[in-house]
C-alpha positions in Angstrom: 0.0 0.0 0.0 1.4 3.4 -1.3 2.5 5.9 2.2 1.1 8.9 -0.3 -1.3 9.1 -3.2 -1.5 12.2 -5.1 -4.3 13.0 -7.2 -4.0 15.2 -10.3 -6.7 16.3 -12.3 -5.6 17.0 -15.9 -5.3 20.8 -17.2 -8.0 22.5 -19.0 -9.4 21.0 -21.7 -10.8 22.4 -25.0 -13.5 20.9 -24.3 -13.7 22.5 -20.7 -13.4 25.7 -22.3 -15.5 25.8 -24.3 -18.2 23.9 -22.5 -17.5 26.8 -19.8 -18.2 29.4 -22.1 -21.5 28.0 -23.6 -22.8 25.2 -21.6 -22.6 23.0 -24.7 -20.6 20.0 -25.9 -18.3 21.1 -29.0 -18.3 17.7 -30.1 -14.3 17.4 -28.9 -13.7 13.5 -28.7 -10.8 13.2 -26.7 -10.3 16.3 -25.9 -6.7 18.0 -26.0 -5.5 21.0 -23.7 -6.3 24.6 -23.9 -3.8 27.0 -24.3 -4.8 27.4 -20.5 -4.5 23.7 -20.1 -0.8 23.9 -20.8 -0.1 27.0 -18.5 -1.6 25.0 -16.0 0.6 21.9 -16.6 3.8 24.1 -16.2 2.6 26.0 -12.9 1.6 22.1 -11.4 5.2 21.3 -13.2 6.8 23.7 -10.7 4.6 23.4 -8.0 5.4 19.5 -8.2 9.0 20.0 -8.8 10.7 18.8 -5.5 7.4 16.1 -4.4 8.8 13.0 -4.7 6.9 10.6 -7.0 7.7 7.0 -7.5 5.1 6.2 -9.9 2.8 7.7 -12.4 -0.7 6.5 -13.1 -2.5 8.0 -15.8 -5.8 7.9 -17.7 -5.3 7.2 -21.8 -7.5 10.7 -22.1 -5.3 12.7 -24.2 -5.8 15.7 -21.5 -4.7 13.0 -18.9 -1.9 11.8 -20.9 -0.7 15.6 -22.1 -0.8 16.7 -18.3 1.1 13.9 -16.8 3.8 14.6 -19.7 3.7 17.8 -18.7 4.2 17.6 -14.8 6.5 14.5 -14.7 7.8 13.9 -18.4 11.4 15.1 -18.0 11.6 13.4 -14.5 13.3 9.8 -14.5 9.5 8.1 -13.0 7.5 5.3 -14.6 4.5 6.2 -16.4 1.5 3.7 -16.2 -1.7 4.0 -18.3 -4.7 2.3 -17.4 -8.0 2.9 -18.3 -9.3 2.0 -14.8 -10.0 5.4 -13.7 -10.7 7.2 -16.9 -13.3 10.0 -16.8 -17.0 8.6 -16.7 -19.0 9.0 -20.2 -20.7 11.7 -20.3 -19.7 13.6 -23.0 -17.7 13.7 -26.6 -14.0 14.6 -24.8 -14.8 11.1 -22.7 -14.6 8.8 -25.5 -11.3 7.4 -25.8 -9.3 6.7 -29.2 -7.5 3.5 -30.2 -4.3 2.9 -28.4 -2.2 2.7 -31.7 -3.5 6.2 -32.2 -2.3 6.9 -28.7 0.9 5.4 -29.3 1.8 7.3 -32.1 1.2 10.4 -30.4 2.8 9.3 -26.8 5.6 7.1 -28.3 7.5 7.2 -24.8 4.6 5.1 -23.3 3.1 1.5 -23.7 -1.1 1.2 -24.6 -0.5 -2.5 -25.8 -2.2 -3.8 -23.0 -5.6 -1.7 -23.5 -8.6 -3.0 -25.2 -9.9 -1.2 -28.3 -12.0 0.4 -27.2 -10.8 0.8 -23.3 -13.6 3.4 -23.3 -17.5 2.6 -22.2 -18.4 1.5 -25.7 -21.5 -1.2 -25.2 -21.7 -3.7 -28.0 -24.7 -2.5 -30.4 -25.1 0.8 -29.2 -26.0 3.4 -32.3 -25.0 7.2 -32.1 -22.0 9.4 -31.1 -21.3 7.5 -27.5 -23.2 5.9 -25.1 -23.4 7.4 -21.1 -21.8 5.0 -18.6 -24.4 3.7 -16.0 -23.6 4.8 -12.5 -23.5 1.8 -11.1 -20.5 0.0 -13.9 -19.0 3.7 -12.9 -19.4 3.0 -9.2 -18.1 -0.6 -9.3 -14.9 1.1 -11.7 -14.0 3.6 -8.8 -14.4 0.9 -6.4 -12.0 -1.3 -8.4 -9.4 1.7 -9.0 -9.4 2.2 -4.9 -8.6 -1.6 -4.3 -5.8 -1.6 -7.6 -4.2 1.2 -6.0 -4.1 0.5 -2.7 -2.0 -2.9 -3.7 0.1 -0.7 -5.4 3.7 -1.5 -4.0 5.3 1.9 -4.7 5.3 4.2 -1.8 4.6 7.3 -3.6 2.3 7.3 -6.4 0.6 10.7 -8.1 -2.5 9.6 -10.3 -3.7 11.5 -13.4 -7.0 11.7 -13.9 -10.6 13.5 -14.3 -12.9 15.0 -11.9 -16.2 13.7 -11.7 -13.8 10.4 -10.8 -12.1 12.3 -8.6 -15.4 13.3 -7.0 -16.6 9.4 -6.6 -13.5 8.8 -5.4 -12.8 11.3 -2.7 -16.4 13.0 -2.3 -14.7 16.6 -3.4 -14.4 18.6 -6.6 -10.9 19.4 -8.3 -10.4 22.6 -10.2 -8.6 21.8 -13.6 -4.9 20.7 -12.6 -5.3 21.0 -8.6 -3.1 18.4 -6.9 -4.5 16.4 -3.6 -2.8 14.2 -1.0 -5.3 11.1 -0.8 -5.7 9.0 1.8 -8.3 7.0 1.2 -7.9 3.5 2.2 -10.6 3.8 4.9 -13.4 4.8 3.0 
């Protein structure tokens, strides 16, 4: 069991952005950062700069995967992606996109052990994306809490998305606030 846990939700979004200015979904499947985003990931970068980390866990969100680059990317820590504790679906920026894609883009870290799709992506379903139901969400965040916990790394930081965050700790994170996690007792 990790001594810390510190969660990291990723930088702006474009699709934050713009959902912030209208209320609407653009549409952004996988969503990058924001021009914002990225000032974001260098303040956390510096803010983060002397906390030591033996681990990285992140999300296969592009905004995940961009911010955790970002913080801990020139620092000599091991990055793993798993889709465990990816955002809930909700929305277009939720959907995920192939891990080859991924690859391509993240070349510095391994997807070969994801599922296409690693998103919620019910066989059958018709239209843009389907909504995860709260309870395979709940039993996700459930699962995340026990896989991390086993986690034999004492310090582990964990990339990921609020409204996890939220079912996960009961609070809401602003775009790229940091949090010191202990919640093995919940």
């Amino acid at each position: 069991m990790p001594d810390t846990v510190i969660l990291i939700r990723h930088a702006q979004s474009t699709f934050n952005a713009h959902y912030a200015a209208t209320g609407l979904d653009p549409g952004h499947i996988d969503a990058r950062l924001s021009d914002l985003g990225l000032t974001q990931v260098s303040e956390a970068r510096e803010r983060l700069a002397s906390t030591p980390v033996d681990l990285v866990v992140v999300s296969p969100l592009t905004r995940a995967l961009q911010t955790a680059h970002g913080i801990f990317g020139d620092r000599a820590i091991p990055m793993h992606v798993t889709c465990l504790h990816r955002e809930r679906l909700e929305s277009s920026c939720d959907v995920g996109r192939s891990p080859l894609h991924l690859a391509t883009d993240f070349p510095q870290l391994a997807f070969d052990h994801l599922t296409d799709p690693w998103w919620h992506a019910p066989e059958g379903h018709e239209g843009p994306f389907a909504q995860e139901p709260e309870d395979v969400f709940l039993d996700r965040v459930a699962r995340f809490r026990a896989w991390v916990a086993e986690r034999p790394e004492p310090r582990v930081a964990v990339i990921g998305h609020g409204t996890f965050f939220r079912a996960l700790t009961g609070r809401a994170f602003a775009n790229a606030e940091d949090f010191v996690w202990d919640g093995w007792s919940l």
